[in-house]
C-alpha positions as CSV (number, residue, x, y, z in Angstrom):
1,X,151.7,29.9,54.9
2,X,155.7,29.9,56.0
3,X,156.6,28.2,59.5
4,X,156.8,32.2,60.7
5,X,153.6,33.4,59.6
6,X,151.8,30.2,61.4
7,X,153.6,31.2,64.7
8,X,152.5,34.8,64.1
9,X,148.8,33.4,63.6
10,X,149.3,30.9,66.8
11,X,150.6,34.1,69.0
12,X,147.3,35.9,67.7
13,X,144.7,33.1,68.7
14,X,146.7,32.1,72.2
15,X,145.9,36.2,72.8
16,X,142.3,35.5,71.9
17,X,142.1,32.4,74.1
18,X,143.4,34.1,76.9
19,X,141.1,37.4,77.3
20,X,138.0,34.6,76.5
21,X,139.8,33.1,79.9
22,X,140.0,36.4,81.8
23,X,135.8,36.6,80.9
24,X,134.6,33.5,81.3
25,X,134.4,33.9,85.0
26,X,132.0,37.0,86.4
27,X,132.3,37.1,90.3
28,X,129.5,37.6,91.9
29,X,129.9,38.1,95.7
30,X,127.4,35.7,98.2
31,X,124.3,37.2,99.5
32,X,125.0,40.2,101.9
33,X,128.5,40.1,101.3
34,X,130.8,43.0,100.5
35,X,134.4,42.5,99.5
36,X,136.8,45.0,101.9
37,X,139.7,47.4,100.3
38,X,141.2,50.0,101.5
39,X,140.1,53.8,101.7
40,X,143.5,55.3,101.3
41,X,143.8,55.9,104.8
42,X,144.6,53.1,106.2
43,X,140.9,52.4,106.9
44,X,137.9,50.2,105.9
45,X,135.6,50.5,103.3
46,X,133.2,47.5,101.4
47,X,131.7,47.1,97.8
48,X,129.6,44.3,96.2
49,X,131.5,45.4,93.2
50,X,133.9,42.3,92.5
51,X,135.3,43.1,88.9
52,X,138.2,42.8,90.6
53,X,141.9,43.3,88.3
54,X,145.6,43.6,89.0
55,X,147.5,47.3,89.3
56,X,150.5,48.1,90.5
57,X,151.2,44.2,91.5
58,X,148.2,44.5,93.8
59,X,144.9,43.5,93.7
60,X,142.1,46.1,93.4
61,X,138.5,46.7,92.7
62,X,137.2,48.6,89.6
63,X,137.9,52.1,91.0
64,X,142.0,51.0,92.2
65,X,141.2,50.1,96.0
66,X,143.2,47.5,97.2
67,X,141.5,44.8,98.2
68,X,142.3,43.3,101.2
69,X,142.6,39.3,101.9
70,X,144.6,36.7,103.5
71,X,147.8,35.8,101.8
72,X,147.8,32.2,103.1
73,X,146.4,29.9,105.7
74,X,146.7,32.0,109.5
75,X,148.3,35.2,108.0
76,X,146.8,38.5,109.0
77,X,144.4,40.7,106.5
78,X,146.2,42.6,104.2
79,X,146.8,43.5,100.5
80,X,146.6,40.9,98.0
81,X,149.3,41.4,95.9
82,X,151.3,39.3,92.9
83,X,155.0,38.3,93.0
84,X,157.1,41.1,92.0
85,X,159.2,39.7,89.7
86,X,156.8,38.1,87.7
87,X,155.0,41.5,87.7
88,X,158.7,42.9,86.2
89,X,159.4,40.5,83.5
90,X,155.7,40.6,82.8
91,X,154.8,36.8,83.5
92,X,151.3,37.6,85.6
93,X,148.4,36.1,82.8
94,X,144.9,35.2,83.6
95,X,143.8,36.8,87.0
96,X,141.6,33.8,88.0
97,X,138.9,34.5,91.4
98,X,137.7,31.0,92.2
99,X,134.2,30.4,93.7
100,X,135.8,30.0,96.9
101,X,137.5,33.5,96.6
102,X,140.7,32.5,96.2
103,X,142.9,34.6,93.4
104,X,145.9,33.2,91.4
105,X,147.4,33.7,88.0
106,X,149.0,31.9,85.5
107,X,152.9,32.7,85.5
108,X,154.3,32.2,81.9
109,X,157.8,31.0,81.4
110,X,159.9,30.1,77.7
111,X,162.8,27.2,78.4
112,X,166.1,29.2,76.9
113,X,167.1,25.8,75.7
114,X,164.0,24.3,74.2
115,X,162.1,27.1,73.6
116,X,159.8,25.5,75.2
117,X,156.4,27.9,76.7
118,X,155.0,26.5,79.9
119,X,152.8,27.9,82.4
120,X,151.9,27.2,86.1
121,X,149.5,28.9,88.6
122,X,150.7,30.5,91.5
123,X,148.3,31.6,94.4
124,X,147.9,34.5,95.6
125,X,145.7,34.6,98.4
126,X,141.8,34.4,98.9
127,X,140.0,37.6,99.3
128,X,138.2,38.3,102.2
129,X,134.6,39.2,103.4
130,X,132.4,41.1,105.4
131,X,128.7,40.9,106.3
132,X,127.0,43.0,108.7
133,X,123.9,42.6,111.3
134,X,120.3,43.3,109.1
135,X,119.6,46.1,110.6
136,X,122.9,47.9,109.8
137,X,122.7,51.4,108.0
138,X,126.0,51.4,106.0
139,X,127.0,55.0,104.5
140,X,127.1,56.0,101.0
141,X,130.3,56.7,100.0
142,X,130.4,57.1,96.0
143,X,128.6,54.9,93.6
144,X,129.8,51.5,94.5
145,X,131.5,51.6,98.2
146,X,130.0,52.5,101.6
147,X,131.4,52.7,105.1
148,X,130.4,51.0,107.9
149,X,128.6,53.6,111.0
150,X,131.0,54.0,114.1
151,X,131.2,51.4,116.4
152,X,129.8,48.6,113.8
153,X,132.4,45.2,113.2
154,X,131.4,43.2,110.8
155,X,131.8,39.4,110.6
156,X,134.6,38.6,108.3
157,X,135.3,35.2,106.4
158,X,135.9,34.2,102.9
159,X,133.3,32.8,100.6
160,X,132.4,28.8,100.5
161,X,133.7,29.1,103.9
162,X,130.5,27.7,105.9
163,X,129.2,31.2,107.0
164,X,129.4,32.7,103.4
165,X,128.1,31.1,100.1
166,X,130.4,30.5,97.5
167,X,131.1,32.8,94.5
168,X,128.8,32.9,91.4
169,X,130.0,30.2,88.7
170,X,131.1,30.2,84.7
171,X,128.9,32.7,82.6
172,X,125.5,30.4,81.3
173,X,126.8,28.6,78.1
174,X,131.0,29.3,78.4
175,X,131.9,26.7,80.5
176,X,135.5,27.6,82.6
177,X,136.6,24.2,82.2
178,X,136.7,24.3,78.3
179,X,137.8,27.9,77.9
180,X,140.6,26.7,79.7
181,X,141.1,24.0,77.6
182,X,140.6,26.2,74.7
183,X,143.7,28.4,75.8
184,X,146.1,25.0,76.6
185,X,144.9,23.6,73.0
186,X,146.2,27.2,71.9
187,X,149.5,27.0,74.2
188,X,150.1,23.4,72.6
189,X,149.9,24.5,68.9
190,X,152.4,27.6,69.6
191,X,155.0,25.5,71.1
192,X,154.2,22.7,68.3
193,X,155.2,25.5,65.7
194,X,158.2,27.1,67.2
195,X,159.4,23.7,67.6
196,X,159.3,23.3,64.2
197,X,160.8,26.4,63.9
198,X,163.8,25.1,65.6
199,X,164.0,22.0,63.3
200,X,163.8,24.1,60.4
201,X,166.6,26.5,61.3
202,X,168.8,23.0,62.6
203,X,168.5,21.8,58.9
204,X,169.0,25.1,57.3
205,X,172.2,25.5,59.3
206,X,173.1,21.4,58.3
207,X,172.7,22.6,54.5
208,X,174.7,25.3,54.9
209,X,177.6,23.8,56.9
210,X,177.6,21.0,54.1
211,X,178.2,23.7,51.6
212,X,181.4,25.0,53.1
């Protein structure tokens, strides 16, 4: 196999590696718990659905509501939403929710001089939740969100937080930690490759200059 077909190969299993990553981790929202996001009017409404993705740079629920959570420590609610120009240059990877509810992604960069693939993540905020008193009668809205009756605040935290439970865990038998580990192996063996890429192409050019 030539030095370019192997890099073709590595660029195929880091892809691999990394949708493993973005499944490894189901979020399950804590008992009695429903995540908030917006209901296009500038109002409130709550799921338990948490397959939560990125669109538009912001952070939404399976339907495209925004969910709404604190951006960092003190800052009011809002929409969660990535940095815009890693969302231009395509650099947002791996939307992560932790079991404490906070969301980050991994932002990939290429060294111009080395060629060189790293990756870092950068926070984004930590989603925040409602929960409401037992006998509360929330109202249907569609298949997955309700509303909460007039008059009716919830109490609102974030999960692992002392008044809510932490999120659910790794899937049974796919461990976060080493589907992780998996994707850096991956990232290691890429840069390995084009590295010796870049050796190749020095010593072809060395040849050649000889030549002249």
């Amino acid at each position: 196999m030539t030095v370019d077909a192997a890099i073709g190969a590595a660029f195929d299993r880091v892809a691999a590696r990394e949708r493993e990553a973005q499944t490894s981790f189901d979020p399950t929202l804590p008992e009695r718990a429903y995540a908030i996001v917006d209901d296009g009017r500038g109002g409130a409404l709550y799921t338990r659905d948490a397959a939560f993705t990125i669109r538009d740079g912001r952070v939404v629920d399976e339907a495209g509501r925004a969910v709404r959570g604190i951006s960092r420590p003190g800052a009011a609610l809002g929409d969660l939403r990535v940095d815009p120009t890693d969302l231009a240059l395509g650099r947002v990877r791996d939307l992560r929710v932790g079991e404490d509810g906070s969301v980050s992604y991994r932002r990939e960069a290429i060294d111009p001089r080395s060629g060189t693939l790293s990756l870092e993540t950068v926070p984004v905020g930590r989603i925040a939740l409602a929960r409401f008193p037992l006998a509360t009668a929330l109202r249907p809205v569609d298949g997955s969100h309700v509303r909460a009756p007039d008059g009716v605040v919830p109490h609102v935290g974030s999960a692992d937080d002392g008044t809510f439970g932490p999120m659910s865990g790794p899937r049974e038998g796919n461990g976060l930690d080493a589907t992780l580990q998996r994707l850096q192996e991956a990232y290691l063996a890429l840069d390995a490759l084009r590295a010796a890429r870049g050796a190749q192409g020095a010593t072809e050019k060395g040849a050649m200059d000889l030549v002249k």
